[in-house]
PALUMVO-838785 format. One record per residue (C-alpha): residue number from 1; residue in one letter; x, y, z. Coordinates in nm, 3 decimals, always signed. Layout:
residues N
{NUM; 'a'; {X; Y; Z}}
...
//
This chain:
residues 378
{1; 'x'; {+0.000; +0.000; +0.000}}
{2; 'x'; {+0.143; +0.361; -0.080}}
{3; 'x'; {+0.269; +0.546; +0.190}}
{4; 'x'; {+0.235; +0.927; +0.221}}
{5; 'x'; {+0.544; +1.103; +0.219}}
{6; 'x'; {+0.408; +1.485; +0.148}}
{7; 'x'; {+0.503; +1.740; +0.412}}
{8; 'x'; {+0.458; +2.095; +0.420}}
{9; 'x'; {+0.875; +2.133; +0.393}}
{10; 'x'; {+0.894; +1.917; +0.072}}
{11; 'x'; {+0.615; +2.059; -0.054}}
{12; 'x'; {+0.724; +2.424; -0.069}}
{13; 'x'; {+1.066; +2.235; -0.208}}
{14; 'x'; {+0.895; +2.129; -0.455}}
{15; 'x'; {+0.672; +2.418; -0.557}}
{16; 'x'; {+1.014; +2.646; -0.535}}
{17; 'x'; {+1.191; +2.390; -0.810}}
{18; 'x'; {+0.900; +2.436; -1.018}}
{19; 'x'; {+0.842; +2.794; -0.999}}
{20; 'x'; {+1.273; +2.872; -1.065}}
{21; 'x'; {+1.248; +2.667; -1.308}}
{22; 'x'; {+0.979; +2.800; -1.505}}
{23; 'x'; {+1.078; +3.152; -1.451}}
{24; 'x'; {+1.437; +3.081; -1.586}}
{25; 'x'; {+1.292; +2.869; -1.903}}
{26; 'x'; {+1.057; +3.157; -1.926}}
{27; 'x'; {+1.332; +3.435; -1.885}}
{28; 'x'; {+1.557; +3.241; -2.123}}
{29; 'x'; {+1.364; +3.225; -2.396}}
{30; 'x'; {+1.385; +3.515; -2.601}}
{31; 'x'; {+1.751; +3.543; -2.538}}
{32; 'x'; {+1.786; +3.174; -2.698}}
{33; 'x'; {+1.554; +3.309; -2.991}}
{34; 'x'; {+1.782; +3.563; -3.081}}
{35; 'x'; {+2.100; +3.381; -3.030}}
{36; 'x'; {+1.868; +3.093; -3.265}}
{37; 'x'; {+1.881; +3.398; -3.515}}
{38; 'x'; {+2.248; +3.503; -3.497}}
{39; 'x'; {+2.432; +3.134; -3.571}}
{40; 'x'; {+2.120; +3.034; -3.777}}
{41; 'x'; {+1.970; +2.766; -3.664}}
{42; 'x'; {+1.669; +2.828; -3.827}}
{43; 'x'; {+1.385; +2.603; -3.956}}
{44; 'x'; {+1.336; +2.743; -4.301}}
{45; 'x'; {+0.993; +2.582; -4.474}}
{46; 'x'; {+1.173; +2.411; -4.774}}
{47; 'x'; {+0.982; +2.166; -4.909}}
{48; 'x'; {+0.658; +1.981; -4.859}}
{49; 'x'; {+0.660; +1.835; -4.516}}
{50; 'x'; {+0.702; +2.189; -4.352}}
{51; 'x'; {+0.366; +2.343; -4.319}}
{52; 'x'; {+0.528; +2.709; -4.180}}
{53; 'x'; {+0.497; +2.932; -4.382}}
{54; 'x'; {+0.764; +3.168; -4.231}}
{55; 'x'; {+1.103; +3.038; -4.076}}
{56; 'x'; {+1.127; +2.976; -3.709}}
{57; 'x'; {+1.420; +3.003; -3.533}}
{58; 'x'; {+1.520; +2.627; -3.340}}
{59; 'x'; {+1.731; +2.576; -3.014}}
{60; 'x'; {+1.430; +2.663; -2.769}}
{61; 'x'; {+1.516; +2.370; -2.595}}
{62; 'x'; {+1.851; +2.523; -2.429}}
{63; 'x'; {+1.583; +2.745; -2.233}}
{64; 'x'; {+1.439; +2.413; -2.106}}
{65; 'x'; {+1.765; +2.274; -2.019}}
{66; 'x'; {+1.917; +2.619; -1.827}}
{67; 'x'; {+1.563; +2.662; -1.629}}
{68; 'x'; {+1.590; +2.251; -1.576}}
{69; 'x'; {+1.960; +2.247; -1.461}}
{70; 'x'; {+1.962; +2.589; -1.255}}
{71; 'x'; {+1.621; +2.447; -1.063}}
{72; 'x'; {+1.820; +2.116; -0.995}}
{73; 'x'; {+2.148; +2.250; -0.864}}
{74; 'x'; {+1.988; +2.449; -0.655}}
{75; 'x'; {+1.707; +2.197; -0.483}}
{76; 'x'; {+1.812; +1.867; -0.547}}
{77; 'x'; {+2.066; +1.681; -0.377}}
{78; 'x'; {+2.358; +1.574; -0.682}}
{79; 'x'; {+2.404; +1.212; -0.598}}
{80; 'x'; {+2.587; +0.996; -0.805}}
{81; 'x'; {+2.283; +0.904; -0.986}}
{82; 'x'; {+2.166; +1.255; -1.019}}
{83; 'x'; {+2.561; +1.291; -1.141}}
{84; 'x'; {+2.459; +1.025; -1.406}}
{85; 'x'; {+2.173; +1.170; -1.534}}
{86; 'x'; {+2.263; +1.554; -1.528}}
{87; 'x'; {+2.626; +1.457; -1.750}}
{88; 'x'; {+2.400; +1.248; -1.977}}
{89; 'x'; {+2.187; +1.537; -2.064}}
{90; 'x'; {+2.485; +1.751; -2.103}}
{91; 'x'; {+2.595; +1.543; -2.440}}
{92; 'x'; {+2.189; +1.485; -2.529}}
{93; 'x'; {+2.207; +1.851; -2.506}}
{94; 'x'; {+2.521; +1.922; -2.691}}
{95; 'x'; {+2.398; +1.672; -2.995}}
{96; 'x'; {+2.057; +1.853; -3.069}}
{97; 'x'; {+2.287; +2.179; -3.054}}
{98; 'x'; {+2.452; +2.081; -3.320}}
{99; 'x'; {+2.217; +1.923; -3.482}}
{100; 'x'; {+1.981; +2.220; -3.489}}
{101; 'x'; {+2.224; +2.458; -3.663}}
{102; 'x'; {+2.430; +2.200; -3.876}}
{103; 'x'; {+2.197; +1.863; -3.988}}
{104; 'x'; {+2.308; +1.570; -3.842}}
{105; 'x'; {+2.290; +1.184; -3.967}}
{106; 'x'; {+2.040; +0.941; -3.842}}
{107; 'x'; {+2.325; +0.671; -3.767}}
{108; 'x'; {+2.498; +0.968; -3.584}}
{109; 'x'; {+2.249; +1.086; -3.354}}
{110; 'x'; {+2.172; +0.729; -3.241}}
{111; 'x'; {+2.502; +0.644; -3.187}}
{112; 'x'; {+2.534; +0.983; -2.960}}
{113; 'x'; {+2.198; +0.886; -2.773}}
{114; 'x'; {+2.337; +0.538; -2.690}}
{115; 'x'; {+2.689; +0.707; -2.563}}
{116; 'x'; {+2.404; +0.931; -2.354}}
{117; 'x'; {+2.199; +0.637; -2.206}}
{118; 'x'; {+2.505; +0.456; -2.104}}
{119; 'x'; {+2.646; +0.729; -1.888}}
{120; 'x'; {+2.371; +0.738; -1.609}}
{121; 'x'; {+2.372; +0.359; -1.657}}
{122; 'x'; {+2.752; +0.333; -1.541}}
{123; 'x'; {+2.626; +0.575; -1.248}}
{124; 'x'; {+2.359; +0.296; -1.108}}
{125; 'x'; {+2.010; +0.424; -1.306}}
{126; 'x'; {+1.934; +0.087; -1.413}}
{127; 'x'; {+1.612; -0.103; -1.449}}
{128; 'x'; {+1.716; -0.405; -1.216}}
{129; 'x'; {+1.342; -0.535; -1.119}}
{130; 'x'; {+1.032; -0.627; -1.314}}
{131; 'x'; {+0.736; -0.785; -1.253}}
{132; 'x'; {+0.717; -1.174; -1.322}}
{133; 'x'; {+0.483; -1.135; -1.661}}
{134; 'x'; {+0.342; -1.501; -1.521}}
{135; 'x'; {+0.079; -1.450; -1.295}}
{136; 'x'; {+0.130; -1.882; -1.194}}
{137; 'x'; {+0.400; -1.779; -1.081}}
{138; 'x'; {+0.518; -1.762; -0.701}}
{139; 'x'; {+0.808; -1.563; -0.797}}
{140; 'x'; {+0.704; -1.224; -0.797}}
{141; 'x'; {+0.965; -1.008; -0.932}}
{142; 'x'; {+1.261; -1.126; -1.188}}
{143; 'x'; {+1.578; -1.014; -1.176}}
{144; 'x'; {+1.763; -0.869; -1.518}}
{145; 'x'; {+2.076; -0.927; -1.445}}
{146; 'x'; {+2.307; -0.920; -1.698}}
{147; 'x'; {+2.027; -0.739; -1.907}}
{148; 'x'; {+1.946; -0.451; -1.705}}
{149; 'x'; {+2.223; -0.281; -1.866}}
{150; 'x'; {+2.110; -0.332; -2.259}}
{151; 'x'; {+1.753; -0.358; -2.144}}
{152; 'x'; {+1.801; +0.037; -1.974}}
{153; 'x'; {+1.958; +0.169; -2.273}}
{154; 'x'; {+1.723; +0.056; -2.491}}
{155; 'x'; {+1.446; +0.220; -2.264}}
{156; 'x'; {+1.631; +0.510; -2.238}}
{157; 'x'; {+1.677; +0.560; -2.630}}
{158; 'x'; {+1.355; +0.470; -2.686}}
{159; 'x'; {+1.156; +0.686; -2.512}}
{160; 'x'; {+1.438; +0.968; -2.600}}
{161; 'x'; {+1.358; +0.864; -2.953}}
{162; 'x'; {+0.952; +0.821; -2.892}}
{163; 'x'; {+0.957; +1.199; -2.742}}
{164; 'x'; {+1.115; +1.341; -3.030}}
{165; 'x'; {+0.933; +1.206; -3.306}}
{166; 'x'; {+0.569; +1.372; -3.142}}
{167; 'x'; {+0.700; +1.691; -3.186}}
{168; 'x'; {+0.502; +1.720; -3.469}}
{169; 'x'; {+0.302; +2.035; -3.358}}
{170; 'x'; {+0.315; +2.334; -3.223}}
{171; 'x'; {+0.345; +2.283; -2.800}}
{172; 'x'; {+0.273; +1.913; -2.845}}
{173; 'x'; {+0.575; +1.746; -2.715}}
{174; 'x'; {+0.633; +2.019; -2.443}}
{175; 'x'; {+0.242; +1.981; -2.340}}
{176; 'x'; {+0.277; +1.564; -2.328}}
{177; 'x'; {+0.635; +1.589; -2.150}}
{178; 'x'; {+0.435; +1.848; -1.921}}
{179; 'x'; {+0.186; +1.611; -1.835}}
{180; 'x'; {+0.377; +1.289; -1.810}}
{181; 'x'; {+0.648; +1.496; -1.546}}
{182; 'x'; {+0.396; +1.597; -1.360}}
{183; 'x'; {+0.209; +1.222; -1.378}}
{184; 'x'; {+0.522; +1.109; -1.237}}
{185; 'x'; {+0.606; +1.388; -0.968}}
{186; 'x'; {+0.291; +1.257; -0.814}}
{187; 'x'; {+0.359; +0.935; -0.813}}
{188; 'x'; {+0.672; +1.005; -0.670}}
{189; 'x'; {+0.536; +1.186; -0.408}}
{190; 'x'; {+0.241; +0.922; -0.342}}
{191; 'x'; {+0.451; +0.658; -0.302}}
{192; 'x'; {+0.897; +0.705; -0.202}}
{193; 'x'; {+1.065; +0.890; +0.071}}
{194; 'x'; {+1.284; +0.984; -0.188}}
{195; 'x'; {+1.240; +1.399; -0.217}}
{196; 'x'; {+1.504; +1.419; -0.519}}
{197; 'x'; {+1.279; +1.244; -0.779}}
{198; 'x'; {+0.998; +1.495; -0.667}}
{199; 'x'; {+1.252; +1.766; -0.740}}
{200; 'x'; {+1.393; +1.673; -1.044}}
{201; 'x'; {+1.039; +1.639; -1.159}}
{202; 'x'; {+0.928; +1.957; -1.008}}
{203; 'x'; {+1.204; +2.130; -1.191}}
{204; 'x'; {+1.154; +1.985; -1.544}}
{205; 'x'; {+0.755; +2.016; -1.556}}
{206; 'x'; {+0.864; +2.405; -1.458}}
{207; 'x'; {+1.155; +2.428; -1.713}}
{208; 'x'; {+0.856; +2.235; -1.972}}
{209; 'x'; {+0.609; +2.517; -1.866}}
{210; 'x'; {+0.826; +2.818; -1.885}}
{211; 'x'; {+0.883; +2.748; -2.239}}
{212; 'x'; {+0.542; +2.696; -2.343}}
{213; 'x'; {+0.431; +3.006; -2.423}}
{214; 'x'; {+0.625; +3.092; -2.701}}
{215; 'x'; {+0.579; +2.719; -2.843}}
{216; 'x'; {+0.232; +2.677; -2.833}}
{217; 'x'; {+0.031; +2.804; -3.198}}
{218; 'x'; {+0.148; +2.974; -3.332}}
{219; 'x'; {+0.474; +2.919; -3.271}}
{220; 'x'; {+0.744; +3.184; -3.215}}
{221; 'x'; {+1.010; +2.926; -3.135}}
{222; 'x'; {+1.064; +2.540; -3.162}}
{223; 'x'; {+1.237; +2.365; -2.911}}
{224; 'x'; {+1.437; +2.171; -3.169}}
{225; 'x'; {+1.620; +1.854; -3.134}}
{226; 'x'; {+1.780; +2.049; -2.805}}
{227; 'x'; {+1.451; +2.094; -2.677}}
{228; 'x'; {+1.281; +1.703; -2.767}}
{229; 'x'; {+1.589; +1.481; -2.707}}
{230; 'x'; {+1.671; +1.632; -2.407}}
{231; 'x'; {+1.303; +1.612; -2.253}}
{232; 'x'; {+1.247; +1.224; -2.394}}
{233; 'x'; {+1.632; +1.143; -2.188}}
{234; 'x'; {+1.495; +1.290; -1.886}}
{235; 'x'; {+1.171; +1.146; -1.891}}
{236; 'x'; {+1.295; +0.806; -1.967}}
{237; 'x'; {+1.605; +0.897; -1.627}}
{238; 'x'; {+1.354; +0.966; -1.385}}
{239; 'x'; {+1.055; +0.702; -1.472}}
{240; 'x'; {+1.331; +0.465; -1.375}}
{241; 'x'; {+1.457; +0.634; -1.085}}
{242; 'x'; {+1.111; +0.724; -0.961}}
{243; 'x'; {+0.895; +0.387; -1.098}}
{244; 'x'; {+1.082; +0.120; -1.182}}
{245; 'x'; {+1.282; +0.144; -0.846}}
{246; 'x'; {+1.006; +0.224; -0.605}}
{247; 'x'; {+0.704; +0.030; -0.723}}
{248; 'x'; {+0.819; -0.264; -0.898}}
{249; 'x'; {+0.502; -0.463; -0.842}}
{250; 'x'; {+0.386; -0.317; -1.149}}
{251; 'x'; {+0.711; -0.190; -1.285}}
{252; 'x'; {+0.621; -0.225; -1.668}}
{253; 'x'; {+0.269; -0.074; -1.658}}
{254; 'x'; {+0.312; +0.264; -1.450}}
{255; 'x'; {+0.587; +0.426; -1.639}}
{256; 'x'; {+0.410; +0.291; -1.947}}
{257; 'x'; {+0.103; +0.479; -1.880}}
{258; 'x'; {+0.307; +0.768; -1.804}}
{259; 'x'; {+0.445; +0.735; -2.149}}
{260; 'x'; {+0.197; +0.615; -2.328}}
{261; 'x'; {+0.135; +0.863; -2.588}}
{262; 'x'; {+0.488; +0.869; -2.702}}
{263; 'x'; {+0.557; +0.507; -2.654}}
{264; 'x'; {+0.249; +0.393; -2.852}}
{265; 'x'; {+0.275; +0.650; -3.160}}
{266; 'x'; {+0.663; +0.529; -3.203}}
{267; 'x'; {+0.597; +0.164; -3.185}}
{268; 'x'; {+0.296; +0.231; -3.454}}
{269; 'x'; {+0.448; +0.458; -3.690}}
{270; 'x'; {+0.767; +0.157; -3.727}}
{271; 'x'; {+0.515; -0.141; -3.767}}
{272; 'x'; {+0.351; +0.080; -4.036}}
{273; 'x'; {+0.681; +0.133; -4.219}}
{274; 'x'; {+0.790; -0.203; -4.197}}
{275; 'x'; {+0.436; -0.378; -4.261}}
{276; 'x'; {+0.460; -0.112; -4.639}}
{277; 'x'; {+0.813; -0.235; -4.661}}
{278; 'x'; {+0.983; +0.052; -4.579}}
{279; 'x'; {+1.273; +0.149; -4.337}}
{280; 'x'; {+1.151; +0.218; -3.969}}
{281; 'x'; {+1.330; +0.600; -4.023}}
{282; 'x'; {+1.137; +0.667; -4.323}}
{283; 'x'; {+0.934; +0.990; -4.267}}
{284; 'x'; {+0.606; +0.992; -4.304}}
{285; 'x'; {+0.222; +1.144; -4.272}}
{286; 'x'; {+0.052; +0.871; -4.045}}
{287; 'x'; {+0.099; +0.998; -3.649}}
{288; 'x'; {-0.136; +1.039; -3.436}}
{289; 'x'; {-0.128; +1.451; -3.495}}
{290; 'x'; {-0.162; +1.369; -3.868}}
{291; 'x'; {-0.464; +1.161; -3.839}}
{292; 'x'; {-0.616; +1.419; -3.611}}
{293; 'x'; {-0.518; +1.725; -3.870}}
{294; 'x'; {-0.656; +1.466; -4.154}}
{295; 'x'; {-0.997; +1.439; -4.006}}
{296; 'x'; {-0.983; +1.831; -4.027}}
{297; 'x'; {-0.939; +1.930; -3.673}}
{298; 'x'; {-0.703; +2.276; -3.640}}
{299; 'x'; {-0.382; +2.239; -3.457}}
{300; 'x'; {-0.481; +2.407; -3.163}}
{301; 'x'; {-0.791; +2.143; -3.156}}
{302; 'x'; {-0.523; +1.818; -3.189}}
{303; 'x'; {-0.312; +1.918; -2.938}}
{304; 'x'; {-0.599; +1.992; -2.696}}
{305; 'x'; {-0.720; +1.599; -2.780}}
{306; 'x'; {-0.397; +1.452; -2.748}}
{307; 'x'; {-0.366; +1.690; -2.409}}
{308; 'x'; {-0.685; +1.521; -2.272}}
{309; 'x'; {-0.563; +1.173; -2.350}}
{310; 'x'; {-0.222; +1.234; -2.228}}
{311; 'x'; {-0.438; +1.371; -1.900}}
{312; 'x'; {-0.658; +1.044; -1.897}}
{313; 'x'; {-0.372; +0.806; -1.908}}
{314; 'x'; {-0.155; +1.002; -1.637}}
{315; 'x'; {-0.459; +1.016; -1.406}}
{316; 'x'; {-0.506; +0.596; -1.470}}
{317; 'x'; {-0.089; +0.553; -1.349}}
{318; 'x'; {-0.185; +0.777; -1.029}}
{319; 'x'; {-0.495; +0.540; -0.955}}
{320; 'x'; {-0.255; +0.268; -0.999}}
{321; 'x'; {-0.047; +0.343; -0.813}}
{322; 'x'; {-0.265; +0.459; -0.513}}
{323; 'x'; {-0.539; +0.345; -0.272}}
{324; 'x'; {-0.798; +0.454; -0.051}}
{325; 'x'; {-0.952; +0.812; -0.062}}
{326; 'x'; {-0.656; +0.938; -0.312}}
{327; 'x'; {-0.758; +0.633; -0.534}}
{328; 'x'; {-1.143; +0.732; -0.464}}
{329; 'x'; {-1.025; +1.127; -0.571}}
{330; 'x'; {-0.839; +1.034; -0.862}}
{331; 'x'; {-1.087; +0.829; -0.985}}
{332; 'x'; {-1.400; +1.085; -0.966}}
{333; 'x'; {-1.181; +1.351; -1.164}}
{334; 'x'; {-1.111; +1.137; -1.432}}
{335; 'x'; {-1.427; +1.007; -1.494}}
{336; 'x'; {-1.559; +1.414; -1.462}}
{337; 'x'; {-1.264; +1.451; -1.687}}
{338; 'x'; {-1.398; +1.224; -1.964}}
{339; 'x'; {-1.786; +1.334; -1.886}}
{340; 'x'; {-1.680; +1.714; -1.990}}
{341; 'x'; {-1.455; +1.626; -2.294}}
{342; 'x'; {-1.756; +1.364; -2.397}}
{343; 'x'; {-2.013; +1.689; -2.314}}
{344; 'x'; {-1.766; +1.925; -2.490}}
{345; 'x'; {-1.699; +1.690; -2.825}}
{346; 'x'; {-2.109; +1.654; -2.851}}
{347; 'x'; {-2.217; +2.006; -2.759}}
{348; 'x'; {-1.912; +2.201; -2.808}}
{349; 'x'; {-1.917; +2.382; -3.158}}
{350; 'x'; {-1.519; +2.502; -3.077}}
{351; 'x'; {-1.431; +2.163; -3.022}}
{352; 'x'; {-1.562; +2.022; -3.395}}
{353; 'x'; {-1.342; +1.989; -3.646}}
{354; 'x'; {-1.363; +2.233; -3.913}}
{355; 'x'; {-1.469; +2.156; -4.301}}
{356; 'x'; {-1.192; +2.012; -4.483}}
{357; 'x'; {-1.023; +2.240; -4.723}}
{358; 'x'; {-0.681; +2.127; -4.917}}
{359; 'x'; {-0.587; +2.417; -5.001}}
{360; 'x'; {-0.557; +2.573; -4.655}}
{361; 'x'; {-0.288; +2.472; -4.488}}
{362; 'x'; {-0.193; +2.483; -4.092}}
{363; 'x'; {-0.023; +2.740; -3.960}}
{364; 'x'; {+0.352; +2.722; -3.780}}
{365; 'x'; {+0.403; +2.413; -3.715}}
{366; 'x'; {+0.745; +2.181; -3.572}}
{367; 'x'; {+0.525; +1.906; -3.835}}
{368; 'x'; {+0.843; +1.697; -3.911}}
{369; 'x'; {+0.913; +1.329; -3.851}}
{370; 'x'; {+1.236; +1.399; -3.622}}
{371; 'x'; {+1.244; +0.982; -3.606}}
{372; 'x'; {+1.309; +0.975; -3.977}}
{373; 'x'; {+1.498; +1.248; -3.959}}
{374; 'x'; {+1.387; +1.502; -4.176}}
{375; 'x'; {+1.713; +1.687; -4.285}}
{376; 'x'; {+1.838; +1.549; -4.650}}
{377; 'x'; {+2.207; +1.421; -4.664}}
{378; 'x'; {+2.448; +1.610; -4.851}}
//
């Protein structure tokens, strides 16, 4: 059963590692726009798959990471985990950097995400524990072993990798990796004595929220490959510090749930490519956002949808994951939560989607396949 570990001391702990961060993502911002501008790392609408009209100046996630990393120094306690993850998100960092203002290759960036995954590995953020898949079973956890190592990394890379490729519109990754942080900070809090999972949570749903202003439609910056690398690697850290490690009774499916969004639209779109015989990094229209936009819904309209569901499946980990009146709470707000989106879809003439017309297009958008990679080889 959960234990309670909310006091009024780590509470305003974690309220102050929210609000620096957000103020110093939010302060940060327009500085990082302009120094976007200066060494050009601009998104320039080139060909069909951009639907901006206007270029848009990248690297909005080094707001994230300075409001993130400024929050965390100053709250959270640097163990050698912490170390891990923190030095990891230094290269994830340095990668979209570079990748923002000169194109990098596929082969390259994965290779640089692996070197990234392995580094908080080597500092003990491992996945160690699951739950025994057969319920006939009297064991009820298995140990990894020898494959918690590979078995972390590919976690890690994937939901690095599952992160960046929904940041497909404007404020939709930041909005999901929004919600899941804060789906986890609860957990964290419902259930470990551990206050430096609450904080590093705390800090990146602020650093997440400070930047989402000027990301949400339309767009006045895009976080980048800075911006949705470095937000998938943290996610995928801290689910393992603050799930996998402290509620391993049903390791797989609370961090899942988290992560669902993400998780479910990568796994899709590379069944899809490989089912039409194409490689898993081919680019292409058939996301979640896509389908949404297809049906003729505006882009302000499919990221409020894939909000809700992001919402829904967050509030479903948290039931999980507690009992008794909190599981009672949690439970009555999401079913009010899904009785006012079913009220507003029926009755709610802002929420239908508008006629379809081809020849209007979306406005600025971050619509590109960053799994596929969507930057031509020279």
């Amino acid at each position: 059963m959960p234990t309670f570990f909310i006091t009024y001391p780590l509470t305003l702990q974690v309220l102050g590692a929210l609000s620096v961060a957000l103020i110093i993502s939010l302060i940060a911002t327009p500085p990082v726009k302009r120094f976007a501008h200066r060494i050009g790392a601009i998104d320039v609408p080139k060909d069909s798959r951009r639907v901006h009209k206007v270029p848009i100046p990248r690297l909005g996630g080094l707001a994230i990471f300075l409001g993130f990393v400024f929050s965390v120094l100053l709250f959270a306690e640097i163990d050698l985990a912490l170390q891990g993850v923190l030095l990891g998100s230094v290269l994830i960092v340095s990668v979209g950097v570079v990748d923002d203002i000169v194109p990098l290759r596929a082969w390259q960036k994965f290779l640089a995400q692996i070197v990234a995954a392995l580094i908080p590995v080597f500092h003990g953020v491992t996945i160690d524990l699951i739950s025994n898949p057969n319920i006939f079973s009297e064991q009820y956890y298995l140990s990894l072993g020898y494959l918690a190592i590979p078995l972390t990394v590919i976690w890690i890379v994937g939901i690095t990798n599952a992160v960046n490729l929904i940041d497909g519109l404007d404020g939709l990754a930041v909005g999901v990796s929004t919600i899941s942080s804060l789906t986890m900070l609860v957990v964290a809090l419902l259930i470990t004595a551990d206050t430096n999972v609450a904080l590093v949570l705390a800090a990146l749903a602020g650093a997440c929220l400070g930047f989402m202003p000027y990301n949400l439609n339309p767009a006045k910056i895009f976080m980048g490959d800075t911006g949705a690398l470095l937000l998938g690697f943290l996610l995928a850290t801290m689910s393992i510090e603050g799930l996998f490690k402290f509620y391993a009774i049903i390791s797989f499916a609370v961090p899942f749930m988290a992560l669902a969004l993400p998780i479910l639209d990568t796994s899709f779109a590379i069944l899809r490519r490989i089912a039409r015989g194409q490689s898993p990094m081919a680019p292409d229209r058939g996301h979640f956002h896509h389908r949404l936009l297809d049906l003729g819904f505006s882009q302000k309209q499919a990221v409020f949808i894939i909000y809700l569901i992001s919402g829904f499946l967050g509030m479903i980990a948290v039931i999980m994951t507690s009992s008794g009146q909190v599981r009672i709470l949690f439970t009555a707000i999401t079913f009010v939560t899904v009785a006012v989106t079913v009220l507003i879809a029926v009755h709610g003439s802002a929420f239908r989607p508008k006629q379809k017309n081809m020849s209007n297009t979306p406005q600025n958008t971050e619509e590109q396949d960053k799994i596929g990679d969507e930057h031509e080889p020279d």
